[in-house]
Structure formats: structure tokens, C-alpha cells
C-alpha positions in Angstrom: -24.4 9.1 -16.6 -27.9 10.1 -14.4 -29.2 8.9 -11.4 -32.8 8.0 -11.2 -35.1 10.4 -9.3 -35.6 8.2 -6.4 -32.0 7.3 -5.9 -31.0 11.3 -6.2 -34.0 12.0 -3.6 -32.4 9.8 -1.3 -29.6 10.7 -1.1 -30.4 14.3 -0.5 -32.4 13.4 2.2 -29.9 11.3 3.8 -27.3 14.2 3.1 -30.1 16.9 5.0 -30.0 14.8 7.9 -26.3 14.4 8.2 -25.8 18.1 7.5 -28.0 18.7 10.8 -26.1 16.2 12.7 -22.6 17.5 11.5 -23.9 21.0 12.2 -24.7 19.9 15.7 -21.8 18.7 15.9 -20.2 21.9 15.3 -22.1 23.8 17.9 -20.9 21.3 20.6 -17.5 20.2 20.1 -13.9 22.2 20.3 -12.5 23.2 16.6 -9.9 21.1 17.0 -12.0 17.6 17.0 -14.1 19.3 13.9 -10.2 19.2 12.1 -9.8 15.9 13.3 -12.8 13.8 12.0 -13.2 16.4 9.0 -9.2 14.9 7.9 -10.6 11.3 8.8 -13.6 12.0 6.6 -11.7 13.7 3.9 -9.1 11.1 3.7 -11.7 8.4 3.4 -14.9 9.2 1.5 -13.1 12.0 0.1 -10.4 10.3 -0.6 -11.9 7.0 -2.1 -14.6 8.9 -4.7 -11.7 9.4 -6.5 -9.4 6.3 -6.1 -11.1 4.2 -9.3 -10.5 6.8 -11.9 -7.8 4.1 -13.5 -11.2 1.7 -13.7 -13.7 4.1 -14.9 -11.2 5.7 -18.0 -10.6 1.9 -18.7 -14.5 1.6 -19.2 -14.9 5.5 -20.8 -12.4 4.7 -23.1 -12.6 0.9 -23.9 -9.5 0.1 -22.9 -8.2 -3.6 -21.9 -6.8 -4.6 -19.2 -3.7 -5.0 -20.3 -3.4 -1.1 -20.6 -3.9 -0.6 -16.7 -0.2 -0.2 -15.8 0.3 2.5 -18.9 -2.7 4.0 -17.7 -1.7 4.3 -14.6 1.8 5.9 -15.1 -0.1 8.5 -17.4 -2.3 9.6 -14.5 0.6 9.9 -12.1 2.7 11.7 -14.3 -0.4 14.3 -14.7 -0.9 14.5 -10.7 3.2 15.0 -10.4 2.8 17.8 -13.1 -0.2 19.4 -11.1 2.1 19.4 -8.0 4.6 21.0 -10.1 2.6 23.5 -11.4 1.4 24.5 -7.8 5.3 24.5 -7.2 6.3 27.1 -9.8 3.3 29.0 -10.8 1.0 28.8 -7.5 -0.9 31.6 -8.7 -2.4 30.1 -11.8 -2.5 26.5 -10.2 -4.6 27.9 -7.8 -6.9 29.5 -10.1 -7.4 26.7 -12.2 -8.2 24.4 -8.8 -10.7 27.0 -8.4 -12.4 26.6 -11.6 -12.3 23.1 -11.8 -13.8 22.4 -8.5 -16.2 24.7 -8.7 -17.2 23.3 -12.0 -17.0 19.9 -11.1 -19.2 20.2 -7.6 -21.7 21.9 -9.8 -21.6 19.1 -12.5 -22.3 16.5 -9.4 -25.1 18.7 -7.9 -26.7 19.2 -11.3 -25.8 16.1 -14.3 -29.4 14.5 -13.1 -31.3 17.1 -12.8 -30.8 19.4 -15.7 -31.2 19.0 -18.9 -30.6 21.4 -22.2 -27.8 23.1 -23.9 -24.0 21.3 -23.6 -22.5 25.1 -23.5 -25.0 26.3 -21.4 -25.1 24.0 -18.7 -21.7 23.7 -18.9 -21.4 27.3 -17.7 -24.4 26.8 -15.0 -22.7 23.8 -13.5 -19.1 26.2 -13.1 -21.3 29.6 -11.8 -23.3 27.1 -8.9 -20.1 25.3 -8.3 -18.2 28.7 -7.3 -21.1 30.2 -6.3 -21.1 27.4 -3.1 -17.0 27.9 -3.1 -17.5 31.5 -2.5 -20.0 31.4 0.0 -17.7 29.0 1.8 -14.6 31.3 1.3 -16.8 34.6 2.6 -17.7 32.8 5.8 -13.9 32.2 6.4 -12.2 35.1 4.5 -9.6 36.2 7.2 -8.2 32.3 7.3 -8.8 31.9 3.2 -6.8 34.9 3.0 -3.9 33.1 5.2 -4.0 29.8 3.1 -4.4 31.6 -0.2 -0.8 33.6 0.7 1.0 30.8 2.5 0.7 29.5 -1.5 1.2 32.5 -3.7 1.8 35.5 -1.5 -1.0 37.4 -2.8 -3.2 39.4 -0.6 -6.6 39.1 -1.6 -8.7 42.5 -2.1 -11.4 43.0 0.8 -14.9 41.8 -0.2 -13.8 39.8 -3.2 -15.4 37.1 -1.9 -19.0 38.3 -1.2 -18.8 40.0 -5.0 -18.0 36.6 -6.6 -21.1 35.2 -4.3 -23.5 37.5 -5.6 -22.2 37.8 -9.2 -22.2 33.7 -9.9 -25.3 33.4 -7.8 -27.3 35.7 -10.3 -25.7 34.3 -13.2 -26.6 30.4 -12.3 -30.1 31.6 -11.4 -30.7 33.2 -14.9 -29.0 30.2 -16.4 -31.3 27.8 -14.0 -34.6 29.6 -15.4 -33.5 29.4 -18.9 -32.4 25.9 -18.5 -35.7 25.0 -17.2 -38.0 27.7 -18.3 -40.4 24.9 -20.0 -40.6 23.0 -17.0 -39.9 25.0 -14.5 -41.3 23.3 -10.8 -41.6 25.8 -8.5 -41.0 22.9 -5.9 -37.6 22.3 -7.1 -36.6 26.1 -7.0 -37.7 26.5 -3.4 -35.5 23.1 -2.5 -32.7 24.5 -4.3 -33.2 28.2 -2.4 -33.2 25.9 0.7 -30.2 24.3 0.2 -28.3 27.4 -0.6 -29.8 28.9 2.8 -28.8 25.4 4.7 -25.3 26.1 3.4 -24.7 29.4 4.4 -25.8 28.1 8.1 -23.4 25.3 7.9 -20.4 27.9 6.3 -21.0 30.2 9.1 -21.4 28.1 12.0 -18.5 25.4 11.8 -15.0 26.3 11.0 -13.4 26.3 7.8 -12.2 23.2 7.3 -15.2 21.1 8.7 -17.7 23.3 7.2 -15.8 22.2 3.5 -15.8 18.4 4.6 -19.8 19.1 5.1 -20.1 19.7 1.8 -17.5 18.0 -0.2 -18.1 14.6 1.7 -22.0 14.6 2.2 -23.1 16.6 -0.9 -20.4 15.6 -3.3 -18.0 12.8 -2.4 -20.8 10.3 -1.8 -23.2 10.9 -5.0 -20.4 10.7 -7.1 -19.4 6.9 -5.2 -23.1 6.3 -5.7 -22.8 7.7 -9.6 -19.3 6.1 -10.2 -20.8 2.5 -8.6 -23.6 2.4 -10.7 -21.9 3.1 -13.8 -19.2 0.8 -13.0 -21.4 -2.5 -11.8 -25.0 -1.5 -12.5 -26.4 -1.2 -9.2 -25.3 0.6 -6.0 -25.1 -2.6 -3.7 -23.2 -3.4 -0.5 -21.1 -6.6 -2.8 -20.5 -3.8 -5.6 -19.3 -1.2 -3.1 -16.8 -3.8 -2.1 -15.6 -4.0 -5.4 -15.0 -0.4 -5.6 -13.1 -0.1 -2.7 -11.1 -2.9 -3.8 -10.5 -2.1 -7.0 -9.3 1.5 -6.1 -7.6 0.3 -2.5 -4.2 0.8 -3.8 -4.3 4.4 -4.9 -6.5 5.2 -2.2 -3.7 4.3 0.6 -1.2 5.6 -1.3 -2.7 9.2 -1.6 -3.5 8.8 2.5 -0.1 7.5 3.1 1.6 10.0 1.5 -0.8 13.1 2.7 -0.6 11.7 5.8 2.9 11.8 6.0 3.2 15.6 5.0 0.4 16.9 7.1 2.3 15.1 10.5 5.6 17.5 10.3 3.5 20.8 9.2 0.7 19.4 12.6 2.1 22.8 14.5 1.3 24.8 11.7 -2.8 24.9 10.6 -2.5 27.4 8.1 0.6 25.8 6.5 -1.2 22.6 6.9 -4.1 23.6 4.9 -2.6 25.0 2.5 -0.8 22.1 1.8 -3.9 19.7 2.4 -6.1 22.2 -0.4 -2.5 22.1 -2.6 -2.5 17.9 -2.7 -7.1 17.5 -3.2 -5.9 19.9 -6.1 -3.3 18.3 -7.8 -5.8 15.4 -7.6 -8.6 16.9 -8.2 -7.5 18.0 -11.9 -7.2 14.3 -13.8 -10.5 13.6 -11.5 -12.8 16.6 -12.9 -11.5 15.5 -16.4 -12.2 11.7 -16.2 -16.2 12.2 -14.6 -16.2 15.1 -17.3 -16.2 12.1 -20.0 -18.1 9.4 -17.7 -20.9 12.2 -17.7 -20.7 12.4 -21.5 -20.6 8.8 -22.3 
């Protein structure tokens, strides 16, 4: 599924804005009221872009109504295994949470804007999408290290960060030339360059935690509402966004519930807390990639 040009240029001016604001925002507020509204934020639109994922496979797949509640048991079974996994083999859960989000925020960026190979803009979307991850993680690599061993006690090598920005950042450039290298706008490459400079402002000025709500809640969580919306109801109206929040209210305070819950008795603990916060968007951030993988293809 694409957005048309004028919706996507909207929104990414409305996004510019509220990156300045949220930026300002940083400068002038205490770290620990940045946590507090980057939580609210992440527990809401963060949250809620992936609460209709029961409603969108229904429409991906064909299925009927009736199949909602076996639906629905199959998804929670995955999430349950994807907190197992982070359980017993942290390491490689970790890794894949990586990957996937990194692909899938490069997907998002990308889907309406790029057009070409399946193979080759599948590996563009993963190199832009870690490409941002890394830059975020390089900004913040003394805490990163701390939540990355408070879940698989492995110390992470100096500068592994910066070398993982620079190598994805060249490969999705070569790929974004190649991709486009018939109708390459110079325009779009300089917005693009922009961006990238905009986040590595943001990743360096706010803390680590509300500098990844910047992104994942203004650049990512609310396109894909706007995508998912559309795809689901035709048009992203007020009476349609209604009917995705209702339709998806159920999981949605269920995941916050149940977060909520777990991040109030590790509160004295920020590293532990992350860790765990990072641990649960993974575990639901797996079925989530997967489902808007096959929305995107349909």
C-alpha cells in the first residue's frame, strides 16, 4: 500500500515541525520529564499503530469474521514465544529485534517513495532502517551498552556503533542511486541528506529514550496510523480514526496495562526499566513487521 504524494508531504512537514518543538523541548526541560511524556507518547501512538494488526491480517488475508478469536490466539501465542525467546536466548532475540526494526522503519520511510527491485529495496529499506538505529545507538553508546547487558551480558566492542553507521549509510546510499538512478531528483536527495542531519541533532541533543520516541512516534508511528487507516477505511478521516482506535482498543490497553504494570516495580531502576520497555516493543514488534510486510505487498 502507498500514500499519495501530498498526503506523504504532509505529513513530513508536520513531523519537521514537531521534531523542532520536541527538540526544544529537550533543551528546556529536566531528563526525567523527557522519560515521562516519551512513555506517555510511546504507550499511546506507539502503542496504538500496532493495536489493529488482528483487523488488517483479517483484510490481508480474507479472512471472516468468524476467524477473529483463532486469529487472535495465534498472534498471542507468537508475542508469548517472542518473550520467550528474549527469555532464553537474549542474544539472538535481540539481534533479530534489531533487524526487524530497522527494516521495518525503513520500509515506513521508504514503501511510497521508492520504486524498483523487490530484493533490492528490500535490502535498502533494512541498511536506512539501521542506518537511523545506529546513529541513535552512537549518540547514546555508554547507556545502549548498559541496556544491551542488563539483557544478554555481552559487552559491546568500542566504536561498533559509528562502524555500523557509516557502513549501512554507504550501502543505502549506493542502493538509493541505483534505485532511482533514472529518476534521480536532486531535490529529494538533498531532503533526504537533511533529514539524516536533523536526526543526528535530535540523537545528540535529547536523551536516549526521548530522542527514540522522536523518531519512532513522529516519523514512524503516525505514517504507519495514516497508512494502516487508509488501507483499512479508504480515507484518513477524524470518523475513520475512531474506528481504528476502536477496533484495536482492546489490545491496545492490554499491552499498556500490562507494560505498565512491569515498568512501575523496576521505576528505581532506568536501565533495567529500559531494557525491559525495548524487551516488550520487541516481542511486539516481530508479528507487527510481518503483518505491514504483507499489507505493503497486497
Amino acid at each position: 500500500m502507498k500514500n499519495n504524494k501530498i498526503i506523504f508531504s504532509n505529513l513530513r512537514n508536520k513531523a519537521l515541525i514537531g521534531t523542532f518543538f520536541f527538540l526544544w523541548l529537550a533543551i528546556f526541560s529536566e531528563e526525567y520529564i523527557e522519560n515521562i511524556f516519551a512513555y506517555l507518547l510511546i504507550l499511546s501512538f506507539g502503542i496504538i499503530h500496532g493495536a489493529n494488526d488482528i483487523k488488517l491480517i483479517e483484510k490481508v488475508g480474507g479472512f471472516k469474521a468468524a476467524d477473529f478469536l483463532k486469529l487472535t490466539v495465534y498472534y498471542s501465542v507468537f508475542i508469548l514465544f517472542n518473550f520467550m525467546l528474549f527469555y532464553f536466548v537474549p542474544s539472538l532475540a535481540l539481534l533479530l529485534f534489531v533487524l526487524f526494526s530497522g527494516y521495518h522503519f525503513g520500509e515506513q520511510h521508504w514503501i511510497s517513495k521508492i520504486t524498483g527491485s523487490l530484493a533490492l529495496r528490500s535490502v535498502f529499506f533494512l541498511s536506512y532502517g539501521l542506518c537511523i538505529l545506529f546513529l541513535l545507538f552512537n549518540a547514546h553508546h555508554t547507556l545502549v551498552d548498559e541496556v544491551i547487558y542488563n539483557i544478554t551480558s555481552i559487552a559491546m566492542p568500542d566504536k561498533l556503533y559509528l562502524i555500523a553507521f557509516v557502513l549501512n549509510g554507504v550501502l543505502a546510499l549506493v542502493l538509493y542511486i541505483i534505485l532511482n538512478f533514472r529518476s534521480l531528483i536532486i531535490s529529494d536527495y538533498v531532503i533526504e541528506l537533511f533529514l539524516i542531519l536533523v536526526f543526528f541533532i535530535v540523537f545528540n541533543t535529547a536523551s536516549l529514550l526521548w530522542s527514540f520516541t522522536i523518531y519512532f512516534i513522529l516519523w514512524h508511528s503516525i505514517p504507519s496510523l495514516v497508512d494502516q487507516i487508509i488501507f483499512l477505511y479508504g480515507s484518513c478521516t477524524k470518523k475513520n480514526i475512531l474506528k481504528y482506535v476502536k477496533s484495536s482498543f482492546f489490545y491496545w490497553i492490554f499491552a499498556v496495562i500490562s507494560l505498565g504494570v512491569a515498568l512501575f516495580f523496576l521505576k528505581d531502576t532506568f536501565e533495567q526499566s529500559l531494557a525491559l520497555f525495548f524487551s516488550f516493543l520487541a516481542a511486539i514488534t516481530f508479528p507487527h513487521v510481518i503483518v505491514i510486510k504483507k499489507l505493503n505487498n497486497s
